[in-house]
C-alpha positions in Angstrom: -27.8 -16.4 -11.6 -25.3 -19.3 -12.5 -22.4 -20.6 -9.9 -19.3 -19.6 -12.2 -17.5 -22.1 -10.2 -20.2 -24.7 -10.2 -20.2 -24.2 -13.9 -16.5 -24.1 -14.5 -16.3 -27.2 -12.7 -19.2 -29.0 -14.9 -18.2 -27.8 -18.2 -14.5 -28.9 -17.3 -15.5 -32.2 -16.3 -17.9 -32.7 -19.7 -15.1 -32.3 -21.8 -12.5 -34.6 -19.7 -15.5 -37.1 -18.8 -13.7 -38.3 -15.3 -10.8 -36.3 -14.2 -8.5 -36.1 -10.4 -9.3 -33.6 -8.0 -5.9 -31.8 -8.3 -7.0 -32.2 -12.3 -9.6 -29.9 -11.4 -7.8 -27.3 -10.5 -7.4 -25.6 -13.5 -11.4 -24.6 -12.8 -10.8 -23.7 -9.0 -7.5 -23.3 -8.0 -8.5 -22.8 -4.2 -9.2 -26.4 -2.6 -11.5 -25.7 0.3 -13.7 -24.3 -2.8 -13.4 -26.9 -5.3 -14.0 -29.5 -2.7 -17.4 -27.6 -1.8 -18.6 -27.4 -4.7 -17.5 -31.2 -5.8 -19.9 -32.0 -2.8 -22.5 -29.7 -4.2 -22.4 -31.0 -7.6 -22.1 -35.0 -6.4 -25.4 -34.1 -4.2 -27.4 -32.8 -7.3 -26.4 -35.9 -9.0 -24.3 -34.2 -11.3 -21.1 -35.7 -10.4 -20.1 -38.5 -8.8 -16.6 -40.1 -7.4 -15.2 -43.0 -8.2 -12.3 -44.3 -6.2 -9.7 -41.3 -6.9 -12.0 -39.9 -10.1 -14.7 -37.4 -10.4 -16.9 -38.0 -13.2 -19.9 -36.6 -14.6 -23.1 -37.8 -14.5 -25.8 -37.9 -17.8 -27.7 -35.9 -15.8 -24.2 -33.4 -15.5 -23.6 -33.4 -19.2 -27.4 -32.6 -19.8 -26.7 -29.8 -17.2 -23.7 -29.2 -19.0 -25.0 -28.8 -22.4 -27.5 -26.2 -21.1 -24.7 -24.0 -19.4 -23.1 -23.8 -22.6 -25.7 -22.9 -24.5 -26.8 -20.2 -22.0 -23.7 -18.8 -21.5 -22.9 -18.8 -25.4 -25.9 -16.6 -25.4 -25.1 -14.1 -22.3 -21.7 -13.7 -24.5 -22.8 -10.9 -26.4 -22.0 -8.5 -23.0 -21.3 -4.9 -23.0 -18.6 -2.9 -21.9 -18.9 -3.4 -18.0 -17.3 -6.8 -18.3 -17.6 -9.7 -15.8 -18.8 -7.4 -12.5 -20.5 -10.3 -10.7 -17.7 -12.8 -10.8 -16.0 -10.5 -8.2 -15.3 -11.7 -4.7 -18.1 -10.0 -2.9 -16.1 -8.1 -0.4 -13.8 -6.4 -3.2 -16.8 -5.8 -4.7 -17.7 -2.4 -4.5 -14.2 -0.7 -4.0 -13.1 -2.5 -7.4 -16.6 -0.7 -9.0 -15.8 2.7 -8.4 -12.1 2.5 -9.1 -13.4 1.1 -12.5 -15.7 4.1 -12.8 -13.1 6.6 -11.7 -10.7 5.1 -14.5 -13.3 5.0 -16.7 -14.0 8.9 -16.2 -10.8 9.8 -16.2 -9.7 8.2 -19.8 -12.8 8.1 -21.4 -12.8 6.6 -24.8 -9.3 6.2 -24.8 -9.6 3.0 -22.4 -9.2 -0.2 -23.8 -9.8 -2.2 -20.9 -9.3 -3.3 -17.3 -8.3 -6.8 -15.9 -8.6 -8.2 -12.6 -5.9 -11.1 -11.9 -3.9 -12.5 -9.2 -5.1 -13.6 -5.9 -8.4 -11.5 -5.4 -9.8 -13.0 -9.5 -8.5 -16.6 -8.6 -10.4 -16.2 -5.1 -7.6 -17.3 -2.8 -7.2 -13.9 -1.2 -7.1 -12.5 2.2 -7.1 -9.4 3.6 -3.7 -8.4 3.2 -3.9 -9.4 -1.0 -2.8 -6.7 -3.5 -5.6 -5.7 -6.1 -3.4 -6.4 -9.5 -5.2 -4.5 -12.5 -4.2 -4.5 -15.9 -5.4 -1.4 -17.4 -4.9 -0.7 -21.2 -5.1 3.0 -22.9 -4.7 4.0 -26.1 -2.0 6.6 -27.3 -0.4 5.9 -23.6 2.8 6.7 -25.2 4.1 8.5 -22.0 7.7 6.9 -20.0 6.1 4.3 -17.2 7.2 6.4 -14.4 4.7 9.5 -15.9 1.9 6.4 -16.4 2.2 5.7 -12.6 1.8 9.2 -11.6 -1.8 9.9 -13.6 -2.7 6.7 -11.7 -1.6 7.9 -8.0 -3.8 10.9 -9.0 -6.7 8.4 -9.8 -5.9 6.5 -6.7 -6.4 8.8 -4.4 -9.9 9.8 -5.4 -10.3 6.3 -4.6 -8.8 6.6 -1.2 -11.2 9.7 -0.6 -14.0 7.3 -1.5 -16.8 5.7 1.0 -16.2 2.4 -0.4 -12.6 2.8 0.5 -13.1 3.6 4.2 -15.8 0.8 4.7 -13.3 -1.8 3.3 -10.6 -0.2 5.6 -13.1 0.0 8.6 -13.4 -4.4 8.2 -9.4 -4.8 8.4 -8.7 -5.2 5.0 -5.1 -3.3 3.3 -6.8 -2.6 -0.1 -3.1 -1.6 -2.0 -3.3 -1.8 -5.8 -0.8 -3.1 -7.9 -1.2 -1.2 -11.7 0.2 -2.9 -14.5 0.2 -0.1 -17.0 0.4 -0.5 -21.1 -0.5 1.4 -24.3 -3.3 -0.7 -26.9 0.0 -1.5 -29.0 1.7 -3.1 -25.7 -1.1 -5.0 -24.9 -1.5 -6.8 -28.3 2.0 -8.4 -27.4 2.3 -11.4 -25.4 2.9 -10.5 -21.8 3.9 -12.9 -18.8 0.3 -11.3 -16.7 -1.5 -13.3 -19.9 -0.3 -16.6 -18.9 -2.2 -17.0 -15.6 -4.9 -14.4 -16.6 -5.9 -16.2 -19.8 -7.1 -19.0 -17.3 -7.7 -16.5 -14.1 -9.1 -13.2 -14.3 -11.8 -10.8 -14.7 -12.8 -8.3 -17.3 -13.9 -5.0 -15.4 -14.2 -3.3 -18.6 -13.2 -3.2 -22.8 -13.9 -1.7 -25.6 -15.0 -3.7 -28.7 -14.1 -7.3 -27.1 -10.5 -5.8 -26.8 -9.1 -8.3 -23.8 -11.5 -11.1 -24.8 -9.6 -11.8 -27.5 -6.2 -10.8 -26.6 -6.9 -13.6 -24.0 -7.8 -16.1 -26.5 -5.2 -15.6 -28.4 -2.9 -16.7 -25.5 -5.5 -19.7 -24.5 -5.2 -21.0 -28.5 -1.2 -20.4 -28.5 -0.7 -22.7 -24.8 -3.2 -25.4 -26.2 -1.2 -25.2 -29.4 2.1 -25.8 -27.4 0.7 -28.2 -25.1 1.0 -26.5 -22.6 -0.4 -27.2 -19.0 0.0 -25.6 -15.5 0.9 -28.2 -12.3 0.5 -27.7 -8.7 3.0 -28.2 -6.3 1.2 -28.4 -2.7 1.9 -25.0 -0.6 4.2 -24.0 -3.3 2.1 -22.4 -6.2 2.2 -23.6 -9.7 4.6 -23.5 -12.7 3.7 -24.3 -16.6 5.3 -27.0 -19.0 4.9 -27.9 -22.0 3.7 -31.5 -22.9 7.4 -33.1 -23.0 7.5 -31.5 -19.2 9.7 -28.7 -20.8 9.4 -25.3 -18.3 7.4 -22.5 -20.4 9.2 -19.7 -18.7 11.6 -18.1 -21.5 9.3 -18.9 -24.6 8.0 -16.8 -26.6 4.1 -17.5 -27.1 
């Protein structure tokens, strides 16, 4: 199986060449982890630093090139979306909510995304679960949308995987942001951060995939870039340093 980060990181790097390591943090937002797996790659010989840049290695682009090609393959995935890019404790309570969402709507459901904290994999145990989950015909008032989910949400509460995630000191409370297919082919703020950090749990027909890419296309169009302020998060500009917040995209 391939190191999504590990990858991230070496597919990143092939197409800057050298890069800085808060550069690199559009691959791994978390620094402990991109710094372990900097030292992982620089010990294969795939990158290497030099003074304050990481840069790949011929060895890393060959590497690289490989990835690519494997992963352009493994593309052509089914409905159950990118299930072992999650964190591993989250895991299994995250599965079953999928399949208890999945029963529920049947082929009415569009999708499900994973995003925040627990996709970028800076979480702890007290991190909300944020899921996007996409319907179609949801043309109910938001306040009825919440309600069929609290009923969902407590058959996950009633669930083994639940209690076992409980039983390790974890506050498993999800956060559902709810919209009908025609919502979700506008742009939404949750797209922003997701196009870059997230995780499909499920769709229909490639529906988020490309809602995504849309977004990813429109910020590189735009110029647009995301920069990290130590302890503080990140905002987005635009390439004249111009805040994104407030345009439309």
């Amino acid at each position: 199986m391939i190191d999504e980060y590990s990858s991230k990181l070496l597919l990143l790097l092939a197409q800057k060449g050298s890069a800085r390591f808060s550069d690199l943090k559009d691959a791994i937002e978390n620094p402990r982890t991109l710094k372990r797996k900097l030292d992982m790659l620089s010990l294969l010989d795939l990158v290497e630093k030099r003074k304050k840049e990481y840069t790949i290695t011929d060895k890393g682009r060959d590497v690289s090139r490989k990835i690519d090609d494997l992963l352009s393959t493994l593309g052509k995935s089914d409905q159950s979306g990118e299930i072992d890019r999650l964190p591993y404790a989250f895991a299994p309570i995250l599965k079953r909510y999928r399949d208890i969402i999945i029963d529920h709507f049947g082929k009415r459901l569009a999708g499900i995304l994973l995003f925040g904290s627990v996709a970028r994999g800076n979480w702890g145990k007290n991190s909300d679960i944020d899921l996007l989950i996409v319907v179609d015909s949801w043309e109910k008032p938001s306040w009825e949308r919440s309600r069929e989910m609290q009923k969902l949400r407590a058959k996950l509460r009633g669930s083994e995987e639940y209690r076992i995630l409980i039983s390790r000191g974890y506050i498993p409370a999800i956060q559902h942001y709810l919209l009908d297919t025609n919502e979700a082919k506008r742009t939404n703020r949750i797209y922003i951060d997701a196009c870059i950090e997230s995780v499909i749990l499920y769709e229909r027909e490639k529906f988020l995939s490309e809602v995504l890419q849309r977004v990813r296309d429109r910020l590189e169009q735009l110029g647009a870039r995301r920069i990290y302020r130590p302890g503080k998060g990140h905002h987005w500009v635009l390439c004249n340093n111009i805040p994104i917040e407030g345009l439309e995209i």
